[in-house]
PyMOL CGO cylinders between C-alpha atoms (Angstrom):
from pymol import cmd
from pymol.cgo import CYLINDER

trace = [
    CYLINDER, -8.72, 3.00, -3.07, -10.89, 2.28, -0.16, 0.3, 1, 1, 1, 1, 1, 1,
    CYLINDER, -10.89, 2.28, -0.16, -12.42, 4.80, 1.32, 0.3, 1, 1, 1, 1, 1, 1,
    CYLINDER, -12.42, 4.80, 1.32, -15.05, 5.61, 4.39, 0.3, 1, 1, 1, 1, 1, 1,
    CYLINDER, -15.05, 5.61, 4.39, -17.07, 8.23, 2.61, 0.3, 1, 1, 1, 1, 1, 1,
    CYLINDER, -17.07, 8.23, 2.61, -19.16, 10.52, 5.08, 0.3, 1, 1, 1, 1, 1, 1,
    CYLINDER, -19.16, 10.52, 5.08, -20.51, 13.26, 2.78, 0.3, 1, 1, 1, 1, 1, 1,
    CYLINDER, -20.51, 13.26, 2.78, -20.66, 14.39, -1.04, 0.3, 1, 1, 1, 1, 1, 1,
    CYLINDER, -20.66, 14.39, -1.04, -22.93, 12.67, -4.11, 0.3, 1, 1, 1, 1, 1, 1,
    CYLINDER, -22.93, 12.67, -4.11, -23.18, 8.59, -4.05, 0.3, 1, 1, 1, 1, 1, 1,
    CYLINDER, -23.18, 8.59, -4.05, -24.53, 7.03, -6.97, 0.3, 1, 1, 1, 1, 1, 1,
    CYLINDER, -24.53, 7.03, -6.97, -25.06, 3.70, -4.63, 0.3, 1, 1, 1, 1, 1, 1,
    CYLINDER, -25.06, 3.70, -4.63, -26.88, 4.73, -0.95, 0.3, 1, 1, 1, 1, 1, 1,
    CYLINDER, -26.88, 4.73, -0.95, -26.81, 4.86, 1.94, 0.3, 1, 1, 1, 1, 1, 1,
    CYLINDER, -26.81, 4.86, 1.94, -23.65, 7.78, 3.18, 0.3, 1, 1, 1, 1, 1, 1,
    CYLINDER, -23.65, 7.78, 3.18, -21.97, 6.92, 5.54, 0.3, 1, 1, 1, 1, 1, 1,
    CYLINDER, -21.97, 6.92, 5.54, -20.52, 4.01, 4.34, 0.3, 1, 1, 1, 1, 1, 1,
    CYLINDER, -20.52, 4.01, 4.34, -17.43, 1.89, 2.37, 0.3, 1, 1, 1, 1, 1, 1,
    CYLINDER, -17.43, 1.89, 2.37, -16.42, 2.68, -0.86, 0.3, 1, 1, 1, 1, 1, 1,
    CYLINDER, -16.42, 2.68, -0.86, -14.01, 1.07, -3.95, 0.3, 1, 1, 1, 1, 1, 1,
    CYLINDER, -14.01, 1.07, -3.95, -12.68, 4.26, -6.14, 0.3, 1, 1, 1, 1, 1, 1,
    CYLINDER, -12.68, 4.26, -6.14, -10.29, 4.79, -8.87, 0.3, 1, 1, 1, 1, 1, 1,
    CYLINDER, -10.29, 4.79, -8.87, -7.53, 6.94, -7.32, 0.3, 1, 1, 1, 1, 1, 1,
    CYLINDER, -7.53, 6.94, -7.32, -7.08, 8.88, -10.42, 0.3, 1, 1, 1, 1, 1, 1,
    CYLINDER, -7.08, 8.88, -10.42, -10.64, 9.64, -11.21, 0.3, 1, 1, 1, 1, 1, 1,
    CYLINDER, -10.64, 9.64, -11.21, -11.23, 11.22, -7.95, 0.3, 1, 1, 1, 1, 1, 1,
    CYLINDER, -11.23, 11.22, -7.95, -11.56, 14.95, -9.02, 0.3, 1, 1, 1, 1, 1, 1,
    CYLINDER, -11.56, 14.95, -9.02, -13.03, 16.79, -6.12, 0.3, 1, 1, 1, 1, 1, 1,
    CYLINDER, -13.03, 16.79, -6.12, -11.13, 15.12, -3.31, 0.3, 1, 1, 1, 1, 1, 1,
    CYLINDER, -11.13, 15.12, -3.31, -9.90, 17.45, 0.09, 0.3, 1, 1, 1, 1, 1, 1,
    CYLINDER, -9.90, 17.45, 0.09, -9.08, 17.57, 3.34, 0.3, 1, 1, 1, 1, 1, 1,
    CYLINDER, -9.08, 17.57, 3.34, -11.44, 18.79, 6.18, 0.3, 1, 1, 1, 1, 1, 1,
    CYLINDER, -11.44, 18.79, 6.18, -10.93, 19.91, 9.94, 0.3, 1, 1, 1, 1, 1, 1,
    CYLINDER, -10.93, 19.91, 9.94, -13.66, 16.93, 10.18, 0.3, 1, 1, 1, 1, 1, 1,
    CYLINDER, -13.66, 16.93, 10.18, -12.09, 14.85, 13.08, 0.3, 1, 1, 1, 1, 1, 1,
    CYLINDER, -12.09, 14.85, 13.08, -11.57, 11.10, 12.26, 0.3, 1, 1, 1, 1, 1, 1,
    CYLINDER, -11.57, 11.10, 12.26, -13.81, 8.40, 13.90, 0.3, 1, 1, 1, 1, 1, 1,
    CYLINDER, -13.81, 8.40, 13.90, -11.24, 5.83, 13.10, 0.3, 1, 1, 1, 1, 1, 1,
    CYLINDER, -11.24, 5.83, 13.10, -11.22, 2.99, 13.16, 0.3, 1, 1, 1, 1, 1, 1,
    CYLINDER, -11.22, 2.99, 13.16, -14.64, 2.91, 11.15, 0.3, 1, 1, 1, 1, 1, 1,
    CYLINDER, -14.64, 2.91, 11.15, -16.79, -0.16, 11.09, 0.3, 1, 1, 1, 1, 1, 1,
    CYLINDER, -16.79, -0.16, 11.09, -16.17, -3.11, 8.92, 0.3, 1, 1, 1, 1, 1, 1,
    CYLINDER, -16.17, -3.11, 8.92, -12.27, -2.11, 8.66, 0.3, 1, 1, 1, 1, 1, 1,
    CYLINDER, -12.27, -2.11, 8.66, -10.04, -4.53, 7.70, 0.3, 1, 1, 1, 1, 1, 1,
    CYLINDER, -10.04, -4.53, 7.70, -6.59, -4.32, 7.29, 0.3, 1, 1, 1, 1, 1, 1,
    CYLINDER, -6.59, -4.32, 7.29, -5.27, -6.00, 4.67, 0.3, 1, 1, 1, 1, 1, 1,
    CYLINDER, -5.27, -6.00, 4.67, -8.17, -6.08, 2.26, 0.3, 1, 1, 1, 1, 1, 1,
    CYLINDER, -8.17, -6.08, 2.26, -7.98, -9.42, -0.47, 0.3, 1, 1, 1, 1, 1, 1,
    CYLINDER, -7.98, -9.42, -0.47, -9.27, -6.88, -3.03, 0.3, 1, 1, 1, 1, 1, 1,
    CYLINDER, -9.27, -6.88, -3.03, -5.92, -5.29, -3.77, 0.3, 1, 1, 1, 1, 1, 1,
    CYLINDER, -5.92, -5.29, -3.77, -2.57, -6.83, -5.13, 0.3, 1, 1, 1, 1, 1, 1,
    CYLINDER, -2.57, -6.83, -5.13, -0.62, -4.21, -3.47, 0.3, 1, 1, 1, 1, 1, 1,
    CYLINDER, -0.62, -4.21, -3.47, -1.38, -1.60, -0.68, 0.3, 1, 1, 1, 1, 1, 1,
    CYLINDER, -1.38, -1.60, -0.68, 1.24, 1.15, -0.35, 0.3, 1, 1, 1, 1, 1, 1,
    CYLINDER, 1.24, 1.15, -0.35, -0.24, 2.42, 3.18, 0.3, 1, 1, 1, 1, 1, 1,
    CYLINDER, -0.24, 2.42, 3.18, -3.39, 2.04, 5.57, 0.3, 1, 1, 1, 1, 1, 1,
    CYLINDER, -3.39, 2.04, 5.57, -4.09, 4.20, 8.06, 0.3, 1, 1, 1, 1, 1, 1,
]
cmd.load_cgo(trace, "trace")
């Protein structure tokens, strides 16, 4: 999955910023009362990366 990711441990710098994960080997992923800044920078819809996208928000 793509993700915007604004907080938590990076292993590549600088947060904020775009990032590829592995939906299932997220492990400490949750919700916040954070309001969205959407749409973030650099969004595109309909990223090349991925054979199939089941929603974008």
């Amino acid at each position: 999955m793509s993700v915007y990711q604004v907080d938590g441990q990076s292993n590549s710098p600088p947060i904020p910023d775009w990032r590829l994960f592995c939906f299932d080997e997220c492990f400490d992923v949750r919700l916040t009362n954070v309001p969205s800044a959407a749409p973030r920078p650099q969004y595109k819809k309909g990223a090349k990366q991925f054979k199939r996208i089941d929603a974008e928000v």
